[in-house]
C-alpha positions in Angstrom: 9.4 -10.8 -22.5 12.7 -9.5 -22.6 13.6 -6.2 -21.6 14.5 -4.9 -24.9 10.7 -5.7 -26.3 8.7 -3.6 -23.2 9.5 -0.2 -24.9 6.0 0.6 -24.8 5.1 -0.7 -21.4 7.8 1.9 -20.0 6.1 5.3 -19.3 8.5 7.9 -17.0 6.3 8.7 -13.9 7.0 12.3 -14.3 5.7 12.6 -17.2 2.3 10.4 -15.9 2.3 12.4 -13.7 1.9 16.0 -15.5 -0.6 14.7 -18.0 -2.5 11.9 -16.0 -6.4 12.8 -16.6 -7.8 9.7 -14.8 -7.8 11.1 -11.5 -6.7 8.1 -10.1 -3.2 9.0 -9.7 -1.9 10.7 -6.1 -1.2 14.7 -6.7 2.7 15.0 -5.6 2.4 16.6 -2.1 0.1 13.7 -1.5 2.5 11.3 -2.5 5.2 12.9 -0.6 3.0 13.1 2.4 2.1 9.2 1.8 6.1 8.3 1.8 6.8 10.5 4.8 4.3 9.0 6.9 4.6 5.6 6.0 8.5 6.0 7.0 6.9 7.9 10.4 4.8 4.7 11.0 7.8 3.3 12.1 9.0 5.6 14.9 7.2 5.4 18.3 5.3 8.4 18.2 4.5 10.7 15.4 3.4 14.5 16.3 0.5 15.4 16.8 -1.1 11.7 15.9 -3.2 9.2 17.7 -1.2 5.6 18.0 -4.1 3.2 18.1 -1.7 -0.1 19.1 -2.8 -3.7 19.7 0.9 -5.3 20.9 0.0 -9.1 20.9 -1.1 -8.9 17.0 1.8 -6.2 16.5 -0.5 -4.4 14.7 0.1 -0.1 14.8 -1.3 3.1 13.6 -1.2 6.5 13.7 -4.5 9.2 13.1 -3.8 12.5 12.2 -4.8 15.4 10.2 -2.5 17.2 7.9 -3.2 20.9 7.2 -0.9 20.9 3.8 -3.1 18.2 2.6 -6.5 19.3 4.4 -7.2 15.3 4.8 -7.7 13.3 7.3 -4.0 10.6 7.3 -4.2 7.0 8.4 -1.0 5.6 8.6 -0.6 1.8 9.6 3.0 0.6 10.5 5.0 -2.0 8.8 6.9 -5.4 9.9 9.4 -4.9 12.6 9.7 -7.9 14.4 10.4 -11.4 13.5 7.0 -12.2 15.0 4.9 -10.1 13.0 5.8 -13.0 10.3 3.3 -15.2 12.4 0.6 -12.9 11.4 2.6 -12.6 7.9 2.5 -16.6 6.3 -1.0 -17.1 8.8 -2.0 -17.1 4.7 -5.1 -19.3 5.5 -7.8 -16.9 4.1 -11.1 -15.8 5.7 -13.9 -13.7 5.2 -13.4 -9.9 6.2 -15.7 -7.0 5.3 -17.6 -9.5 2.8 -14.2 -10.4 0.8 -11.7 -13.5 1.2 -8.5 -11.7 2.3 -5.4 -13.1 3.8 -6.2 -14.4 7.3 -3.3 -13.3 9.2 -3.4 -9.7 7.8 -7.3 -9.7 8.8 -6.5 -10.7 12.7 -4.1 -8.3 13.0 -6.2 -5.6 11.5 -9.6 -6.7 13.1 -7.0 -6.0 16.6 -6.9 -2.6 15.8 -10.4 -1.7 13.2 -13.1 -1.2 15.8 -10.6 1.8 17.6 -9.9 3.6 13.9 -13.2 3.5 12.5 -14.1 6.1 15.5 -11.8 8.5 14.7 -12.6 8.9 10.9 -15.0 11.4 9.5 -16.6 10.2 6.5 -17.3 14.2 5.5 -13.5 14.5 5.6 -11.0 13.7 2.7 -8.8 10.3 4.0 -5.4 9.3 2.8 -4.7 5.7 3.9 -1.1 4.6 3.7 1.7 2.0 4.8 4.7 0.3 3.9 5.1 -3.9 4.4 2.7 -5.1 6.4 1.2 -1.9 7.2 0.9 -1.4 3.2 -1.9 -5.1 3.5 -3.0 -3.4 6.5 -3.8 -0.2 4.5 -5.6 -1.7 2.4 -8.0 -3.6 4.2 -8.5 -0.2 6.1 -9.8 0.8 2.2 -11.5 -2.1 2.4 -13.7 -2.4 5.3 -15.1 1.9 4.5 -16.2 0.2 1.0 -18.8 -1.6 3.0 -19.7 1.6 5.1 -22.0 4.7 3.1 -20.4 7.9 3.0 -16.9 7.2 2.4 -16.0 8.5 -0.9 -13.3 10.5 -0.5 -10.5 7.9 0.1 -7.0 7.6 -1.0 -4.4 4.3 -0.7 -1.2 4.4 -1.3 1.1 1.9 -0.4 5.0 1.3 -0.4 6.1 -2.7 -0.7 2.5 -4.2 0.3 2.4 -8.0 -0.1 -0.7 -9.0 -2.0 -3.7 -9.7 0.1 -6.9 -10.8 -1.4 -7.8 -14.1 -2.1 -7.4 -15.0 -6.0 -10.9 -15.4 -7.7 -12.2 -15.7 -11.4 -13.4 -11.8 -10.7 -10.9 -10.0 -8.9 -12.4 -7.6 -6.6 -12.4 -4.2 -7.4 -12.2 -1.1 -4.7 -14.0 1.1 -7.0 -15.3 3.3 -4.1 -11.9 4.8 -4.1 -10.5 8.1 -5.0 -7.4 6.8 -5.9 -5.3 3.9 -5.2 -1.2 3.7 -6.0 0.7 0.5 -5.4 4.8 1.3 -5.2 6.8 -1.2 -5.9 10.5 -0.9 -5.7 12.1 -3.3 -8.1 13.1 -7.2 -6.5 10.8 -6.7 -3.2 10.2 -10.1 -2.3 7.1 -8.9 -0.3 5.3 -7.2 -3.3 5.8 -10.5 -4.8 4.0 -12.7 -1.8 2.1 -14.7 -1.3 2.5 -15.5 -4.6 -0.2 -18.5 -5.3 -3.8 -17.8 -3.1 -3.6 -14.5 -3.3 -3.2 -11.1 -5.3 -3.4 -7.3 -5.4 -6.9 -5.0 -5.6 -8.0 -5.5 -9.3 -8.5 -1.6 -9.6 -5.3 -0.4 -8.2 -2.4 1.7 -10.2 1.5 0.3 -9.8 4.2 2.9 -9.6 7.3 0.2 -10.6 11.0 1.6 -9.5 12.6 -0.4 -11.3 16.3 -2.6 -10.9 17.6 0.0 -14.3 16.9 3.3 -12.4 13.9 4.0 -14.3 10.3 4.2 -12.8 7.3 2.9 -14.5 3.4 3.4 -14.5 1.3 0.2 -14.6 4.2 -2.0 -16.5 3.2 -5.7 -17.1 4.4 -8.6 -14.5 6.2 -10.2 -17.1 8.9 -6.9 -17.4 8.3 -6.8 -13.5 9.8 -10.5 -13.6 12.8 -10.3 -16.1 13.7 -7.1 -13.9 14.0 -9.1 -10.6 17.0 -9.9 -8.9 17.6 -12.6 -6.1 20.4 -10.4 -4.8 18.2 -7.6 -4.2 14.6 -9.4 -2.7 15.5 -8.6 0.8 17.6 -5.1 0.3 15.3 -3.8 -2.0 12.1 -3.6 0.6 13.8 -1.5 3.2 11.2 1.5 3.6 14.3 3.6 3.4 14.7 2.5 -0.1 11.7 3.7 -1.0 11.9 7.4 0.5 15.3 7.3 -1.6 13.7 6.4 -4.7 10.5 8.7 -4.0 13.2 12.0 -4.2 12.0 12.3 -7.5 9.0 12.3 -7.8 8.3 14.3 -4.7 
């Protein structure tokens, strides 16, 4: 499909976003919120959060509650480190919260899990969000409160998340969620991996900034492949990137 032919595919965010009636789509001061502490996640402390930390998977999170929001914010930290590439291409799946998932994402989150599910409230609103790693991370949070009662009020959204459930004739589906936004920022190579066992929540919404400066509600792959760019696979999933990108629409 060439780029000329996906006129229709193409709808501006902004406008999405004022007459969205699905209530799937993140309100704007949640979406801000999602990109500012997915960019926190990063930083060794956040104020006035929990760090729940498990060093040896390099797994990290922060637990907090935002008054502007009046929700409950889990926010799991990207890659960092050359290692955390171990857990990364570890891409031999297994069985976590009842689903085949991406086995290296699942050990680092299982390091971490049995610490966060403490701390949340299932009578409390819950935005769960991360960028890189922490964006696979964030989504097996989602994942594992779809097998507990109680937890209806949940929100993902996630910033360059590498795909991480195993590819089956059904797709799962997270249908227990709120809402569930998938950003995407133009030739990330790591939205794009790994590319053949697995692939993204079958339920989820796609927020596409793409390479032409335009930004683009659930677009098909093939316009998200004729828009990609070698030169940019690295560049373009720098987390600062994305807060750049997020001006507008926040």
């Amino acid at each position: 499909m060439s780029k000329n032919n996906t006129k229709n595919n193409k709808i501006k965010v902004k406008k999405v976003y004022m007459s969205d009636t699905s209530g799937k789509m993140p309100s704007t001061e949640m979406l801000r919120k999602a990109t500012q502490y997915s960019a926190d996640a990063y930083q060794d402390q956040i104020p006035g959060a929990l760090k729940i930390e498990n060093k040896l998977a390099s797994s990290t999170a922060f637990f907090m509650h935002d008054e502007e929001l009046n929700m409950d914010v889990l926010a799991h930290r990207g890659t960092q480190q050359a290692r955390d590439w171990i857990f990364n291409f570890s891409a031999i799946p297994c069985r976590y919260g009842k689903r085949w998932v991406h086995g290296g994402f699942a050990l680092a989150h299982a390091s971490v899990w049995g610490r966060i599910k403490k701390l949340i409230n299932p009578t409390k609103k819950l935005l769960i969000t991360g960028h890189s790693l922490g964006g696979g991370m964030a989504e097996l949070s989602a994942l594992k409160l779809a097998r507990e009662s109680g937890f209806g009020n949940v929100n993902l959204v996630t910033f360059g998340k590498p795909n991480t459930f195993l590819k089956r004739n059904n797709r799962y589906a997270m249908k227990h969620l709120a809402g569930h936004l998938s950003v995407i920022s133009g030739s990330d190579i790591v939205t794009r991996i790994p590319r053949f066992l697995y692939c993204p929540d079958a339920n989820q919404m796609s927020l596409y900034l793409g390479n032409d400066g335009n930004d683009y509600v659930n677009c098909k792959r093939e316009f998200m492949l004729n828009d990609w760019s070698a030169t940019d696979s690295i560049s373009d999933h720098s987390m600062d990137l994305y807060a750049k990108r997020m001006e507008a629409h926040t």
